[in-house]
C-alpha positions, 0 to 999 in steps of 0.5 A, a space after each residue: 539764150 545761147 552761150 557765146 563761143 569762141 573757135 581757134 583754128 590752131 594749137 600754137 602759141 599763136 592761138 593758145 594767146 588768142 583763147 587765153 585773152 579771151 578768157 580773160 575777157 569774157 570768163 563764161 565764154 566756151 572756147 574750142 581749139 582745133 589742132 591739126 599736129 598731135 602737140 598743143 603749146 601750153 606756153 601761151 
């Protein structure tokens, strides 16, 4: 059986909120963000 994932187009709060929820559903769940900019927020 596969394992779901999760990708994030964007490193913003935006999507950082996005993969946070998420986790917060589904705590196996493998989650990839790509960001394009060399800074991800970490304030979501």
């Amino acid at each position: 059986m596969s394992k779901e994932r999760v990708i994030v187009i964007g490193g913003d709060a935006a999507g950082m909120s996005a993969a946070s929820q998420a986790r917060r559903r589904d705590p196996e769940l493998e989650i990839i963000a790509f960001e394009r900019g060399a800074y991800t927020s970490y304030s979501a």
